[in-house]
N, C-alpha and C positions, 0 to 999 in steps of 0.2 A: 434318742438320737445320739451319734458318739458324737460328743463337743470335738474330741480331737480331730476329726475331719472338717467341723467347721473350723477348729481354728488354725488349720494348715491352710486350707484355702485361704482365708482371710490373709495370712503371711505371705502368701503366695503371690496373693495380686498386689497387694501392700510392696514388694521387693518389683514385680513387676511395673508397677508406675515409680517408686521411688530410685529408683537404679538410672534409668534412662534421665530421671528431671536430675540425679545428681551430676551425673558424666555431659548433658546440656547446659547445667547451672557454672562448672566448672568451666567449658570452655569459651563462657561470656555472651550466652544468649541471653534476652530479654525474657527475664522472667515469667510473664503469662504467657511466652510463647513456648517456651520450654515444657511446661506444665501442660498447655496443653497439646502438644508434641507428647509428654511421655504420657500423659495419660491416653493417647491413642493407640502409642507404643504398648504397652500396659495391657490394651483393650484385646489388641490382635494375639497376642505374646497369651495371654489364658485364654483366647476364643481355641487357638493352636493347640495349644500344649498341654493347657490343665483339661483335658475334655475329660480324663478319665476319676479324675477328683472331683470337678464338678456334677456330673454324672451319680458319684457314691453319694456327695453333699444331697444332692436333690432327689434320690432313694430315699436315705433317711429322713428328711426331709416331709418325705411321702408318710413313710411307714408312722410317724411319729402322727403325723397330721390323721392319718385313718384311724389309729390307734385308740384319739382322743375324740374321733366322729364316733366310733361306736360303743365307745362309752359310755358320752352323753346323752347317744340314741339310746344306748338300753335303761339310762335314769331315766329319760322324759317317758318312755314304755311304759314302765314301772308305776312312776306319778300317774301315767294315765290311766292305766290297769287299778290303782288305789283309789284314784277320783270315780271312776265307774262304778267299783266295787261299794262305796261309801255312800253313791247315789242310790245305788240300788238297795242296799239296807236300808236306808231313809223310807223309800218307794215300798217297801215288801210288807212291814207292819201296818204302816197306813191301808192299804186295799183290802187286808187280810178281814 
């Protein structure tokens, strides 16, 4: 996964709620109301605009996530193809 797409986003939305609570804070609203004003502001503002970062974020995202499912699948395969394997040598002398 490229970090630097996660951490543009992250800056992104971070600028997108902290912008609006500043320029609200400044002109003497009531602070939880401000906050949560910008961070609605915030909400719409990356639903809008970051669709095309969000988008790459939740690709890699993906890619990393699958990356690491078939991985794992092909270790526990493996363990399991060895545990079979080791049963049946156990199994094979004995009957013989």
């Amino acid at each position: 996964m490229k970090k630097s797409t996660w951490i543009w986003f992250s800056l992104m939305r971070l600028a997108a709620f902290a912008i609006p609570l500043v320029i609200m804070l400044l002109l003497g609203m009531i602070p939880w109301l401000a906050a949560l004003l910008a961070a609605i502001i915030g909400l719409c503002v990356s639903y809008i605009f970051f669709a095309r970062t969000r988008n790459a974020l939740s690709q890699s995202l993906y890619e990393n996530r699958k990356t690491k499912r078939i991985s794992t699948q092909q270790a526990d395969e493996a363990a399991e193809d060895e545990a079979v394997d080791n049963s049946l040598a156990k199994e094979t002398p004995g009957n013989a």
